[in-house]
C-alpha positions in Angstrom: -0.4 -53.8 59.1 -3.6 -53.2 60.5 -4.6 -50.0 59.1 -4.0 -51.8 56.0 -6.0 -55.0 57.0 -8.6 -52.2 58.0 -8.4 -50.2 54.4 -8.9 -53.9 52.4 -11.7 -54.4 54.5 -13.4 -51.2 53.7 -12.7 -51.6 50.3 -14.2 -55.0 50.2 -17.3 -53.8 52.3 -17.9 -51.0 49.5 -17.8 -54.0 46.9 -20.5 -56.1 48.6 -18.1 -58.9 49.9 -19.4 -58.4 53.3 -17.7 -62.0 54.0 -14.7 -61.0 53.1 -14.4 -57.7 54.6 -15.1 -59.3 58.3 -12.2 -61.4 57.7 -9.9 -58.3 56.8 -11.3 -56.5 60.4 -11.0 -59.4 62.3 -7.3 -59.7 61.2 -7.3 -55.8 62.2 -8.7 -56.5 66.1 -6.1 -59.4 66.1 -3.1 -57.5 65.4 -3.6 -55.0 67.7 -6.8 -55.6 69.7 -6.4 -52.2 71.7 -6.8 -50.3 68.8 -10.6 -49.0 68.3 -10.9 -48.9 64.5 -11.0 -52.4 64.0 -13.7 -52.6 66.3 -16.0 -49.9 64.8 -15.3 -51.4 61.1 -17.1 -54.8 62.5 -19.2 -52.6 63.9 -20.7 -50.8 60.8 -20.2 -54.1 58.9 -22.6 -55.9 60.9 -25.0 -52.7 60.8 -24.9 -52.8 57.1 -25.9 -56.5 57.0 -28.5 -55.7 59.6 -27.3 -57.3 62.6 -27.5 -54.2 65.1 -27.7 -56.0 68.5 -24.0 -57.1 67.3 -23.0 -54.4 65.8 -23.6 -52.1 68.8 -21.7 -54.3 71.0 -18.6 -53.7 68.7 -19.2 -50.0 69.2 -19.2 -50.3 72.5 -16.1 -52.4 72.8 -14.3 -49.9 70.7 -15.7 -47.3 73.1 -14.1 -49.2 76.3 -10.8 -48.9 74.8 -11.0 -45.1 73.8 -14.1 -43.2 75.1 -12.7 -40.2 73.0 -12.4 -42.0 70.2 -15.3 -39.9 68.0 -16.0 -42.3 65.3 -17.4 -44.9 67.7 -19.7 -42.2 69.1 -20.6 -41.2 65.6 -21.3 -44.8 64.1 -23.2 -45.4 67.2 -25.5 -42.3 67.3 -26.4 -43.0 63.2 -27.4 -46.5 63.9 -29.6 -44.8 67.2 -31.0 -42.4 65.1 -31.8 -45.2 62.3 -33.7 -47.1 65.3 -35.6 -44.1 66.1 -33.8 -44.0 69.3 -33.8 -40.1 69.6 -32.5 -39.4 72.7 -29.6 -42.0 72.7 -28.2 -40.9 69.0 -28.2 -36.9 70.4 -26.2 -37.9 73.3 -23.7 -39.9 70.9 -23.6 -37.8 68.1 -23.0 -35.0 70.7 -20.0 -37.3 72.4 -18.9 -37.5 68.8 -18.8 -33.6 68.3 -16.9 -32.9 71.5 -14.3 -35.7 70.8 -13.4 -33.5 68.2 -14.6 -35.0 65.3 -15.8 -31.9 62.8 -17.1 -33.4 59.6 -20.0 -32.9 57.4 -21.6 -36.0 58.4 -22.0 -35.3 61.6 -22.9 -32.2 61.6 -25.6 -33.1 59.1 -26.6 -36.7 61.5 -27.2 -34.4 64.4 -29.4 -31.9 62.8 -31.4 -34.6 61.3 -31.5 -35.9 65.0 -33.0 -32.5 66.4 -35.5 -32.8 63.5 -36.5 -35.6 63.9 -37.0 -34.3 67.9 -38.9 -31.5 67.1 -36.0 -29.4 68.0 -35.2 -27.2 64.7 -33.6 -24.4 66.3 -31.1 -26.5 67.3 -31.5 -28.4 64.0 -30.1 -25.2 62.1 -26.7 -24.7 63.1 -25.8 -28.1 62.5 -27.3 -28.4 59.2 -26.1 -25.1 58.1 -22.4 -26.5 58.8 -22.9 -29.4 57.4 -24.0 -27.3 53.9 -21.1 -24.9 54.5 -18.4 -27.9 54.6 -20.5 -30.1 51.4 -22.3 -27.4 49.5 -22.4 -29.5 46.8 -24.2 -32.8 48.5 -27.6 -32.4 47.6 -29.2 -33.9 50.5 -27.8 -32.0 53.1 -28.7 -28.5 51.0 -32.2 -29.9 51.0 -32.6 -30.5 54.6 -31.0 -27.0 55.5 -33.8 -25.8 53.2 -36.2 -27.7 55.3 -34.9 -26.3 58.6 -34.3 -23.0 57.2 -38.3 -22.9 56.5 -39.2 -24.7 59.9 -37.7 -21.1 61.8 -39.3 -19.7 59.3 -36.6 -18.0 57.6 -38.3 -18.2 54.5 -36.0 -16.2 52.0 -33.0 -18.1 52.9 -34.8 -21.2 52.6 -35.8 -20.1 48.9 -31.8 -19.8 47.9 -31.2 -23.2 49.9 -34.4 -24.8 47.9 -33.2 -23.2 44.7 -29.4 -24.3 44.9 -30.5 -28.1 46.1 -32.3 -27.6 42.3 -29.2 -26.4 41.0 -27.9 -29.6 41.8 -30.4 -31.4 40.9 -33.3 -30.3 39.0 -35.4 -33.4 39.2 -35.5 -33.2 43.0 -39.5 -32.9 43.7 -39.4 -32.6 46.9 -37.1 -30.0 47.1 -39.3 -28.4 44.6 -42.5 -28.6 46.4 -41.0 -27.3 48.9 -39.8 -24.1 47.3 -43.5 -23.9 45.9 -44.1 -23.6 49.3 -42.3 -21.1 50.6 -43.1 -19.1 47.8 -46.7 -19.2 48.6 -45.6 -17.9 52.0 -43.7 -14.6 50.7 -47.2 -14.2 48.6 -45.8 -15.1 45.2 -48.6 -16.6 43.7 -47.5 -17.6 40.3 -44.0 -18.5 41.3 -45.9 -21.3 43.2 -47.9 -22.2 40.9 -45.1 -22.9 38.2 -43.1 -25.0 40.6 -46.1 -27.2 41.5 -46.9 -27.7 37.8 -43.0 -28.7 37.5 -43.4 -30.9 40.3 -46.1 -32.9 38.5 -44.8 -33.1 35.5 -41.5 -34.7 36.9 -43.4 -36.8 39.9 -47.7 -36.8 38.4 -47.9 -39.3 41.7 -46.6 -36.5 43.8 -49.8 -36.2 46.4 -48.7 -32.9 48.6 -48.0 -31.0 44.9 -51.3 -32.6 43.4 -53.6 -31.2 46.5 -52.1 -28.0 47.0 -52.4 -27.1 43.4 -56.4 -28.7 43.1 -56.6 -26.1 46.0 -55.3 -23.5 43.8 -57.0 -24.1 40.8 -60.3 -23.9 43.2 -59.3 -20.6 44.0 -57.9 -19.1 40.5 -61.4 -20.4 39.1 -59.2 -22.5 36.9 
């Protein structure tokens, strides 16, 4: 019963009845209040409406009853990490990992986290799992791009830049990006091309519009 309570409340949260998707978790914690699930579903609830004072107290409750339960270490290193609260999302996220949780997720939460630190050798690993369990979720292919570039392994950042276009062509960033790193491994006109692709998809696009006014300064154009 409350795995079911818990799966209408999920189902309710993903349609936007937040009101009646805390009823469905609070019949959840009532039917068995040792079990943690319940307890992070509030949890990321009341992060989704904003409320994270609340929402990290259910994390923490859930935590009391199971410290090795890895979803309440995840749910509470991504709403860190949304807070800009660096070191205490590594330390969760990391709680999550060795709990024995192994997803894409978070794999791809705790590379953003070492980003976001400054850390992108440690950044890597994490992202480039992430890719190699969703190779087809175009966000995490463009920030394994990102990081590949940041150690500066630029011609493996080109295929990761060029696949996150495979999936989806219109991505500009991704594109300036490649532009980028192509201007890096000295291929002028490949660069070139991609910023002029960048402004026709994104004309606002300020990074793409200076670096190619810096170009055309150059080239005489």
């Amino acid at each position: 019963m409350t795995v079911n309570e818990n799966e209408l409340g999920i189902q309710a949260m993903q349609q936007g009845e937040f009101e009646q998707a805390a009823k469905h978790f609070n019949a959840a914690i009532e039917v068995d209040s040792s079990d943690p699930t319940g307890y992070v579903n509030m949890g990321t609830l009341l992060q989704a409406i904003g409320d994270h004072e609340r929402a990290v107290v259910f994390y923490d409750k859930a935590l009391d009853l199971d410290n090795a339960f890895g979803a309440a270490h995840y749910a509470k290193g991504a709403l860190a990490y949304e807070l800009e609260q660096l070191d205490l999302a590594e330390a969760s996220l990391r709680q999550a990992l060795l709990a024995g949780m192994n997803d894409a997720d978070l794999h791809f939460m705790l590379g953003l986290t070492y980003k976001a630190m400054g850390d992108f050798v440690r950044a890597l690993p994490r992202l480039r799992e992430a890719q190699a369990q969703s190779p087809e979720d175009v966000e995490i292919s463009f920030q394994y791009g990102l990081a590949l570039a940041q150690n500066e392994q630029l011609d493996m950042a080109v295929e990761a830049l060029e696949h996150t276009l495979d999936l989806d062509a219109s991505h500009t960033d991704a594109r300036y990006n490649l532009a980028i790193a192509y201007a890096f491994l000295g291929e002028q006109d490949k660069t070139y091309a991609e910023l002029e692709r960048v402004l026709e998809l994104q004309p606002d696009h300020a990074l793409a519009f200076d670096a190619k006014a810096k170009m055309d300064e150059l080239l005489g154009n």
